[in-house]
C-alpha positions as a Markdown table, in Angstrom:
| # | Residue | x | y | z |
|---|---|---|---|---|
| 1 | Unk | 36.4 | -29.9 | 11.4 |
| 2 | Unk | 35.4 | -30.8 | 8.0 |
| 3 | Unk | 31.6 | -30.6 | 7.1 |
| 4 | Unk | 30.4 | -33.5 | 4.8 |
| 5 | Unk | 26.8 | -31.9 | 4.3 |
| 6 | Unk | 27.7 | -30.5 | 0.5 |
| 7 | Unk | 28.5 | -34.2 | -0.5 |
| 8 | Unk | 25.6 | -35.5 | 1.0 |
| 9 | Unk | 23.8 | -32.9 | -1.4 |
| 10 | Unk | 25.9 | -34.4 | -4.2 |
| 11 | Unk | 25.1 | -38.4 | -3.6 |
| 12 | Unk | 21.0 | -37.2 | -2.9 |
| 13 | Unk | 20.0 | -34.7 | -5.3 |
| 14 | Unk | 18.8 | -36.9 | -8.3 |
| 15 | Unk | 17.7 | -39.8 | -5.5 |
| 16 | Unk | 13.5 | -41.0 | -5.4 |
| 17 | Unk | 12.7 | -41.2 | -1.9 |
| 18 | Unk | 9.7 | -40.2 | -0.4 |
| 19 | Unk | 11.8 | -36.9 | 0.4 |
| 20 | Unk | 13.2 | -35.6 | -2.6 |
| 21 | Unk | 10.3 | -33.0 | -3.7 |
| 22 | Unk | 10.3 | -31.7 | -0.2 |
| 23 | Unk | 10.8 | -27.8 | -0.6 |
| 24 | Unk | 12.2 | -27.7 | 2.4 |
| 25 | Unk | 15.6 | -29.3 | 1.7 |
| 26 | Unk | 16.7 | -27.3 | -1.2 |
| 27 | Unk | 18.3 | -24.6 | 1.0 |
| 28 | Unk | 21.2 | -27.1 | 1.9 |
| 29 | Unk | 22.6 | -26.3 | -2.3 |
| 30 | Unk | 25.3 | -23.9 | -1.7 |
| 31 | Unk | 27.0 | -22.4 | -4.7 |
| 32 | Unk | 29.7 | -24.8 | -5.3 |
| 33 | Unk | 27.6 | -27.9 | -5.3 |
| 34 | Unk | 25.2 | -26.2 | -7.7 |
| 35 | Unk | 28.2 | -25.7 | -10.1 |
| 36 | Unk | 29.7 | -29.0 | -10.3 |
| 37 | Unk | 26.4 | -30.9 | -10.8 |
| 38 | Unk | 25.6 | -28.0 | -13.7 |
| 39 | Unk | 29.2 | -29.2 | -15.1 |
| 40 | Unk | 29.0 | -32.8 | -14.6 |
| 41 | Unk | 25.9 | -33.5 | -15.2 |
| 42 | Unk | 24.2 | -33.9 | -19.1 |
| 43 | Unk | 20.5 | -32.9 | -20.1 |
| 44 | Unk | 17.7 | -31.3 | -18.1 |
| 45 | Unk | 19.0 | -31.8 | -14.8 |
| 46 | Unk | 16.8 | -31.2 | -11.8 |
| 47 | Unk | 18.0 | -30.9 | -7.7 |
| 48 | Unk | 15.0 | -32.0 | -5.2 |
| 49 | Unk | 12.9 | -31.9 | -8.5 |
| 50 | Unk | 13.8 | -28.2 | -9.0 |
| 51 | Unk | 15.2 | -27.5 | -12.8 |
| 52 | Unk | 18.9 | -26.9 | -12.3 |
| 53 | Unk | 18.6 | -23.7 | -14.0 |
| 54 | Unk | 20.4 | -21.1 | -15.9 |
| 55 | Unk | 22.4 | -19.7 | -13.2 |
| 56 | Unk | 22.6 | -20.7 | -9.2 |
| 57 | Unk | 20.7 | -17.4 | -8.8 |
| 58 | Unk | 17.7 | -18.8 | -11.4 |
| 59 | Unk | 17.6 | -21.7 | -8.7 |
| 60 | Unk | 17.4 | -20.0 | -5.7 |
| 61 | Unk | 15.3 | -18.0 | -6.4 |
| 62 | Unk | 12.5 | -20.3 | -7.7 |
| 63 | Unk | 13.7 | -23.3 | -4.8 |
| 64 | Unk | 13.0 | -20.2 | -2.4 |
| 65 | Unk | 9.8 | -19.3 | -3.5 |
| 66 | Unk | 8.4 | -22.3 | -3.1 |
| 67 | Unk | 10.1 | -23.2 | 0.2 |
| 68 | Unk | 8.0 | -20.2 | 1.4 |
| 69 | Unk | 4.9 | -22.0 | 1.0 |
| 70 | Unk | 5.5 | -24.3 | 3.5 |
| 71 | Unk | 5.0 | -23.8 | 7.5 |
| 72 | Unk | 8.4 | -25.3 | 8.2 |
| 73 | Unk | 11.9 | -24.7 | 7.3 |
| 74 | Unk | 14.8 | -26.3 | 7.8 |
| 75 | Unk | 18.5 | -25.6 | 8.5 |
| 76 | Unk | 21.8 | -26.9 | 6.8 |
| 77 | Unk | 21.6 | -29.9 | 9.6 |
| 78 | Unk | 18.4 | -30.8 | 9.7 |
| 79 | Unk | 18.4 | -30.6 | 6.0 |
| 80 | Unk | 21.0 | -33.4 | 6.1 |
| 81 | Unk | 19.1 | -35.5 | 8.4 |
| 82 | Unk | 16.2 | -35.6 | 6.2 |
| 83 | Unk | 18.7 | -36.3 | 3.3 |
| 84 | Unk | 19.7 | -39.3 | 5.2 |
| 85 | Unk | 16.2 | -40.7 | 5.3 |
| 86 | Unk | 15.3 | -44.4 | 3.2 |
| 87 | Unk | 19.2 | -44.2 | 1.6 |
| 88 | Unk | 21.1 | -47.1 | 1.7 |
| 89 | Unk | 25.0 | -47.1 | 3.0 |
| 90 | Unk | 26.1 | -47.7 | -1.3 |
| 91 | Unk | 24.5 | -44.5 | -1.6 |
| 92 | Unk | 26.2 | -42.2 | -0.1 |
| 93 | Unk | 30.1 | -42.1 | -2.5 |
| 94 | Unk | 30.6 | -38.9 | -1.6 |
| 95 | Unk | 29.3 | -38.4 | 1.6 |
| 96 | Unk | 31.7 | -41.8 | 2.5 |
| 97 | Unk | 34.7 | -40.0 | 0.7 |
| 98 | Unk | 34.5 | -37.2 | 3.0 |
| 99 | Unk | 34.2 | -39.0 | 5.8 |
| 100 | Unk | 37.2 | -41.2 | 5.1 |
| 101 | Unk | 39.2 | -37.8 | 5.0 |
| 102 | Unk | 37.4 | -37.0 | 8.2 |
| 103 | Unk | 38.8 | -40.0 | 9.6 |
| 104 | Unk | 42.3 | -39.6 | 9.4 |
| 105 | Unk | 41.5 | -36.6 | 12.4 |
| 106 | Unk | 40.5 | -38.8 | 15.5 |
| 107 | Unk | 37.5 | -39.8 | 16.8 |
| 108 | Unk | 34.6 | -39.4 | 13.3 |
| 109 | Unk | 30.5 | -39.9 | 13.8 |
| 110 | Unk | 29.1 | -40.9 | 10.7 |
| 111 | Unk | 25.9 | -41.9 | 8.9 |
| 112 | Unk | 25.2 | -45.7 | 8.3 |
| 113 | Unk | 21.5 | -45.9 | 7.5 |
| 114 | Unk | 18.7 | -44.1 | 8.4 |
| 115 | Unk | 15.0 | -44.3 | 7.8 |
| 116 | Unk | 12.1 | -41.8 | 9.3 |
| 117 | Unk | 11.9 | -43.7 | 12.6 |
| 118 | Unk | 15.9 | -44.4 | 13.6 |
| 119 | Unk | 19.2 | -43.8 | 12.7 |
| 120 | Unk | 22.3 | -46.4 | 12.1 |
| 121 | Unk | 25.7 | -44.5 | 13.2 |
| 122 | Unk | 29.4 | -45.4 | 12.5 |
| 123 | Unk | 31.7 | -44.5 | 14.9 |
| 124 | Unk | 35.2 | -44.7 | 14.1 |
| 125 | Unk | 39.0 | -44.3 | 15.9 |
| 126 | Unk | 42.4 | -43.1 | 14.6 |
| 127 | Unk | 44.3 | -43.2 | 17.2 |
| 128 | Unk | 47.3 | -41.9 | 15.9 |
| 129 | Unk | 50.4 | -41.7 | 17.7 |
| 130 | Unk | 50.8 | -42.7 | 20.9 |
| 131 | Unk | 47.1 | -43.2 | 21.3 |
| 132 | Unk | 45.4 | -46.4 | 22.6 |
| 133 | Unk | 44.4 | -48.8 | 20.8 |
| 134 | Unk | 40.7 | -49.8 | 22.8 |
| 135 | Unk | 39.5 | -46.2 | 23.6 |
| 136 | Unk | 36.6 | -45.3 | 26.5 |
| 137 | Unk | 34.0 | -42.7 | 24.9 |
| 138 | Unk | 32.7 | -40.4 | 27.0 |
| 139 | Unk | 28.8 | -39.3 | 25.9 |
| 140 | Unk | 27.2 | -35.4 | 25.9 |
| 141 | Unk | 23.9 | -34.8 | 24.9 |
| 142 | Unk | 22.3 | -38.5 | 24.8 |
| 143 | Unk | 18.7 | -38.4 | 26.4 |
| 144 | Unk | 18.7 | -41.4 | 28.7 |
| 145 | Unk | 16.6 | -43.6 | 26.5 |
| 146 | Unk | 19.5 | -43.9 | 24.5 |
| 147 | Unk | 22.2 | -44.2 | 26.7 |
| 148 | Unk | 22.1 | -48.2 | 26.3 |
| 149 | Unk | 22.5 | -48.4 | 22.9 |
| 150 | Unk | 25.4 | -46.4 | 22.8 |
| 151 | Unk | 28.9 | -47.9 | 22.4 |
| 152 | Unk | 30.9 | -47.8 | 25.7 |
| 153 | Unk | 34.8 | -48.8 | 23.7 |
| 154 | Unk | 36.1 | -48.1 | 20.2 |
| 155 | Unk | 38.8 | -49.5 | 18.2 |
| 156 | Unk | 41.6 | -47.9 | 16.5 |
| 157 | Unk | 41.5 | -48.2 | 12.6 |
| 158 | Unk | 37.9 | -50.0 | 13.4 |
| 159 | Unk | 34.5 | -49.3 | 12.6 |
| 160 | Unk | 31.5 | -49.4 | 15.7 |
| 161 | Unk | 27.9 | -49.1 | 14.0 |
| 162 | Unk | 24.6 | -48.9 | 16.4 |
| 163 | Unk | 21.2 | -47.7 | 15.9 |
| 164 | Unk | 19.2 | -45.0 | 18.1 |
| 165 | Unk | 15.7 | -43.7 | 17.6 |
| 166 | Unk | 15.5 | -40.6 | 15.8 |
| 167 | Unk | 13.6 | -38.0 | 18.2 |
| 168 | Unk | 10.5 | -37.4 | 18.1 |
| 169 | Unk | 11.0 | -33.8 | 17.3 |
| 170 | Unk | 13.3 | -30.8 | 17.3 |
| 171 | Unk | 16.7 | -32.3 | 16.5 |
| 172 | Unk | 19.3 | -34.6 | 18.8 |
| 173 | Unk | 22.9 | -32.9 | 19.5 |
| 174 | Unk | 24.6 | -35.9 | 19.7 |
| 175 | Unk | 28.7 | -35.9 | 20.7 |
| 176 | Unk | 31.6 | -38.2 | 21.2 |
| 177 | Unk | 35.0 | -37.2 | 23.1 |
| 178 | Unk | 37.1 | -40.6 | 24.3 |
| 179 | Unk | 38.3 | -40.8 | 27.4 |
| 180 | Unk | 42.2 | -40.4 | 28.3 |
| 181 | Unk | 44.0 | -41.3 | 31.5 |
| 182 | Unk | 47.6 | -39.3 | 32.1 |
| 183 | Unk | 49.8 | -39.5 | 35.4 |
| 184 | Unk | 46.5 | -40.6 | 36.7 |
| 185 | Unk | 44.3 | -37.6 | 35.8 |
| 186 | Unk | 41.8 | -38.0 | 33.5 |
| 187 | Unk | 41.7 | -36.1 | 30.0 |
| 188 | Unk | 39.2 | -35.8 | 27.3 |
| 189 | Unk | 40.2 | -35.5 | 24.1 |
| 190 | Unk | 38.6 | -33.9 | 21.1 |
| 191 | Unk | 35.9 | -35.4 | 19.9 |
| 192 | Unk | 33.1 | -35.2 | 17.5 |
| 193 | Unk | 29.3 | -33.8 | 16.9 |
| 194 | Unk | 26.4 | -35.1 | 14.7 |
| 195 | Unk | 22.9 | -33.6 | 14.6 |
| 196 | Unk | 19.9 | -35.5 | 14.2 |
| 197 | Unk | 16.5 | -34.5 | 13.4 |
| 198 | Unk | 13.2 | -35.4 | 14.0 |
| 199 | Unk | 11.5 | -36.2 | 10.5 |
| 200 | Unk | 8.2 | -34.4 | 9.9 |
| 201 | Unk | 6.2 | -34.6 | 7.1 |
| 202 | Unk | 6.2 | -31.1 | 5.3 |
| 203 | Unk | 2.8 | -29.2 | 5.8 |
| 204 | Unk | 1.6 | -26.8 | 3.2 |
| 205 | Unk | 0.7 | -23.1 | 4.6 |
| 206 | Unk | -3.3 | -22.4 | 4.4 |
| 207 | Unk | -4.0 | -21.8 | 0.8 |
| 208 | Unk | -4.7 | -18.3 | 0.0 |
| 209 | Unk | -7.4 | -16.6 | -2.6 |
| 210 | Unk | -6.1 | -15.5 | -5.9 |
| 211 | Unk | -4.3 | -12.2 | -5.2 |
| 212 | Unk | -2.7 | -11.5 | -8.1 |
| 213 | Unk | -3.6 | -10.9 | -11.4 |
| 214 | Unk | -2.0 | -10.8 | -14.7 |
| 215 | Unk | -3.8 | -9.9 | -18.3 |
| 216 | Unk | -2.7 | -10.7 | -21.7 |
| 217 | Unk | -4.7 | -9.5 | -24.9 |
| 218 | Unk | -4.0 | -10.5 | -28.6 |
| 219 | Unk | -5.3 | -12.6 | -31.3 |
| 220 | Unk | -6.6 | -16.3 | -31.5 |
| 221 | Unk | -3.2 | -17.2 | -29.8 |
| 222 | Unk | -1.9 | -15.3 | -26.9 |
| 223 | Unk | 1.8 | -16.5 | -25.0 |
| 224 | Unk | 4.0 | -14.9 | -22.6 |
| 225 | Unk | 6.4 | -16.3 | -20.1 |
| 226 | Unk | 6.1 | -17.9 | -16.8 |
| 227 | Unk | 6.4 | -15.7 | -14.0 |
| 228 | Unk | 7.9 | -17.2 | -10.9 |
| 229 | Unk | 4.9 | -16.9 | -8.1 |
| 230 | Unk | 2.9 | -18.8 | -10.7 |
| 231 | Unk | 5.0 | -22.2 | -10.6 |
| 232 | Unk | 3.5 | -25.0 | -8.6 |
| 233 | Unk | 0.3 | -24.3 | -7.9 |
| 234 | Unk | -2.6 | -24.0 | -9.4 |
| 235 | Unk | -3.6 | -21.2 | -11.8 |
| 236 | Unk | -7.2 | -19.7 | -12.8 |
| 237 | Unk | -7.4 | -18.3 | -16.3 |
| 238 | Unk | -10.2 | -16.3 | -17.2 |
| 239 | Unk | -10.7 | -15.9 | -21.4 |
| 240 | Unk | -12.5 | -13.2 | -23.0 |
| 241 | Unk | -12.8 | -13.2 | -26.5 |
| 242 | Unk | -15.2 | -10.8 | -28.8 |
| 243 | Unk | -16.0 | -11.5 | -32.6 |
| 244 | Unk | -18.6 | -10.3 | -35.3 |
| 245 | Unk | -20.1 | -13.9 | -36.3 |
| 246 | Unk | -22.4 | -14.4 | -39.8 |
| 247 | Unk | -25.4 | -16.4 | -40.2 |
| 248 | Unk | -26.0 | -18.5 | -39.0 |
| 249 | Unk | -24.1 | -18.6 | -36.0 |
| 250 | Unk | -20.8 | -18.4 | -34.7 |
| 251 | Unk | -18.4 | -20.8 | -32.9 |
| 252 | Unk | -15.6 | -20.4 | -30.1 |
| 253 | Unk | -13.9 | -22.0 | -28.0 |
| 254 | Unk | -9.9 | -22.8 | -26.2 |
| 255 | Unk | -6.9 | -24.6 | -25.6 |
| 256 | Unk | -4.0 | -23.9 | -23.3 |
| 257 | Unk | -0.6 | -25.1 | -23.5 |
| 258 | Unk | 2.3 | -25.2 | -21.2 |
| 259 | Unk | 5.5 | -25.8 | -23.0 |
| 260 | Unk | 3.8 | -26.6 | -26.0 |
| 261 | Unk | 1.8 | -29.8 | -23.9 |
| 262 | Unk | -2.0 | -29.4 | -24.1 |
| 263 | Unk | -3.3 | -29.1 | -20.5 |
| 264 | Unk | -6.8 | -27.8 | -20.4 |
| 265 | Unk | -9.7 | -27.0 | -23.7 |
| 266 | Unk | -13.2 | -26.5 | -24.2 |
| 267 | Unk | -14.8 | -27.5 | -27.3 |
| 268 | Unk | -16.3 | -25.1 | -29.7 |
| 269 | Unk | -19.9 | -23.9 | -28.8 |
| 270 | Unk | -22.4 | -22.2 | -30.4 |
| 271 | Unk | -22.0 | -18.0 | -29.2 |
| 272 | Unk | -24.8 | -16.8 | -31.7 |
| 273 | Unk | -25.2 | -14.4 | -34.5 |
| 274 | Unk | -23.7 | -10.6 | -34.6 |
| 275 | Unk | -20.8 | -9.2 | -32.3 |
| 276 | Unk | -20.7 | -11.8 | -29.8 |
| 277 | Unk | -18.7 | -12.2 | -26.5 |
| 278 | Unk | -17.3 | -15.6 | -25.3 |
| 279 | Unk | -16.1 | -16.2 | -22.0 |
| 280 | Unk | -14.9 | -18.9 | -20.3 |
| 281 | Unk | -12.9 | -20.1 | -17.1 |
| 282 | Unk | -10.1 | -23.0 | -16.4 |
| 283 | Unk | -7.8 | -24.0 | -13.7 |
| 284 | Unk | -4.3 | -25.6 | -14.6 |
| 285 | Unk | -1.5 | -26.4 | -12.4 |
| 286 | Unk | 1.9 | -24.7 | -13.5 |
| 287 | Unk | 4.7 | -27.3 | -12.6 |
| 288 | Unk | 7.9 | -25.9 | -11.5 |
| 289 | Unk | 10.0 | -26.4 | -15.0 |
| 290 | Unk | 7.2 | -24.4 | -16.9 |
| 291 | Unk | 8.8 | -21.9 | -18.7 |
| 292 | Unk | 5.9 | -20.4 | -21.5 |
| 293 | Unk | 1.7 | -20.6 | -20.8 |
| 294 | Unk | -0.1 | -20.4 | -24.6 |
| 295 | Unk | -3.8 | -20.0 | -25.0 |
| 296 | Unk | -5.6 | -20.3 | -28.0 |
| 297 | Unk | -8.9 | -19.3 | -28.7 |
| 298 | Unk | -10.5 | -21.2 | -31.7 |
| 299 | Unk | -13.4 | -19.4 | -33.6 |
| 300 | Unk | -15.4 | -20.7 | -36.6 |
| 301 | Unk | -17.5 | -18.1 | -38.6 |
| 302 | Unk | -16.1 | -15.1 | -37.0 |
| 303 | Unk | -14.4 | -12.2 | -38.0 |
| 304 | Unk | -12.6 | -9.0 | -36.6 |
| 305 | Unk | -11.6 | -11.2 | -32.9 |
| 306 | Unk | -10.1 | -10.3 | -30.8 |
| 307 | Unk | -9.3 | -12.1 | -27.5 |
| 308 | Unk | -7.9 | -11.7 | -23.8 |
| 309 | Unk | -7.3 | -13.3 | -20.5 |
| 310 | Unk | -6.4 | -13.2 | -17.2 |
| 311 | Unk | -4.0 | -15.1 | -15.0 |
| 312 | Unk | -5.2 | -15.6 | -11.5 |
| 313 | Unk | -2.8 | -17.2 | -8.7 |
């Protein structure tokens, strides 16, 4: 049966819903989805809010690490069902396409609508030939809350849309199969299976201490690129810089850049006269398409400095 999730991922990547920097989802990108919206698409494109990257590799491998932060994951299917949430039927061009291929095989479930509390779904009859025109479905896996809002007939070359609740959690296994009478016996025939999940908002894991630790010594301006464990979340940068000031005093302080965008400083202050040490502390938050971290230490009346820093995260 022909799976529709990879052209759900193609109509939703780019979308602003309430959903679409939810780390959770970006495990649904397979390999081949990442490739076409790399070729089709122009400029700095993100997925979810993660930078497309150099290579599919480049955006697993960040999308991964900071999926890991987060108490729950999701599979392929729920994935999908999230992806459904707060879009409108235009939305979804390639997710329809699919389905109208999907629709030519019998008996299709499809997504109309959905938002975080319930779910529109299409149902839809090809009856081929020979088959009947007004089929009778035969339900598996609808809780009995349901069961009256589910359709009862279907129509060949028709379309039958109703609305359930989403569950409250876990995810609903929700099939269809129409009912066949031959010579008096009854057959099922082959139906189909959609998945729906509960929505759940995503829930950080319990933030842990700095743990790791990375140093950097230079002149007045130190750089070096953005390692991976440091994106999204915030960083503590600890600045030591030593010079010999002259009378009367000397001056120091910092700026630090990501990307060339000023994001923290302290103005200069007074550090005194002779070989003087400035330190100094800040916090900055490394979005995810950071790529270089730049601090600059500024000095006035100093001479011989020297300067370094630590990254904390």
């Amino acid at each position: 049966m022909l799976d529709c999730a990879q052209a759900l991922v193609r109509d939703t990547y780019s979308e602003d819903q309430f959903w679409s920097s939810d780390r959770r989802i970006w495990s649904s990108v397979d390999k081949q989805t990442w490739e076409e919206i790399k070729k089709n698409a122009a400029g700095d494109v993100v997925i979810y809010g993660v930078p497309i990257g150099g290579s599919y590799e480049d955006y697993k491998s960040v999308s991964e690490e900071l999926a890991s932060r987060y108490i729950e994951t999701f599979s392929t299917t729920h994935a999908r069902s999230i992806q459904w949430s707060g879009l409108k039927p235009e939305a979804f061009t390639a997710y329809n396409n699919c389905l109208k291929i999907k629709k030519s095989q019998g008996l299709v479930l499809g997504l109309g609508e959905a938002t975080k509390e319930k779910v529109t779904l299409l149902i839809t009859w090809n009856k081929g030939i020979g088959g009947p025109e007004v089929a009778e479905l035969d339900w598996v896996g609808a809780p009995p809350e349901i069961q009256a809002s589910l359709p009862t007939h279907v129509y060949s070359a028709g379309e039958t849309p109703f609305i359930i609740p989403r569950p409250a959690a876990g995810e609903m296994i929700l099939s269809a199969r129409i009912k066949l009478t031959a010579d008096g016996v009854n057959l099922v025939a082959l139906g189909d299976t959609i998945r729906i999940g509960a929505y759940s908002e995503p829930i950080l894991k319990e933030p842990t201490p700095p743990r790791n630790r990375r140093s950097l010594t230079g002149a007045a301006s130190m750089s070096c690129p953005i390692h991976l464990s440091m994106i999204d979340r915030n960083v503590e940068i600890r600045i030591v810089g030593v010079a010999d000031t002259f009378a009367p005093y000397g001056s120091m302080g910092h700026a630090i850049y990501i990307d060339d965008a000023q994001v923290a400083a302290a103005p200069l202050r007074d550090v005194g006269h002779g070989r003087q040490t400035y330190t100094a502390i800040s916090t900055v938050y490394v979005p995810i398409y950071a790529r270089n971290i730049r601090i600059e230490v500024n000095n006035q009346n100093a001479s011989a400095f020297t300067a370094g820093c630590e990254f904390w995260y």
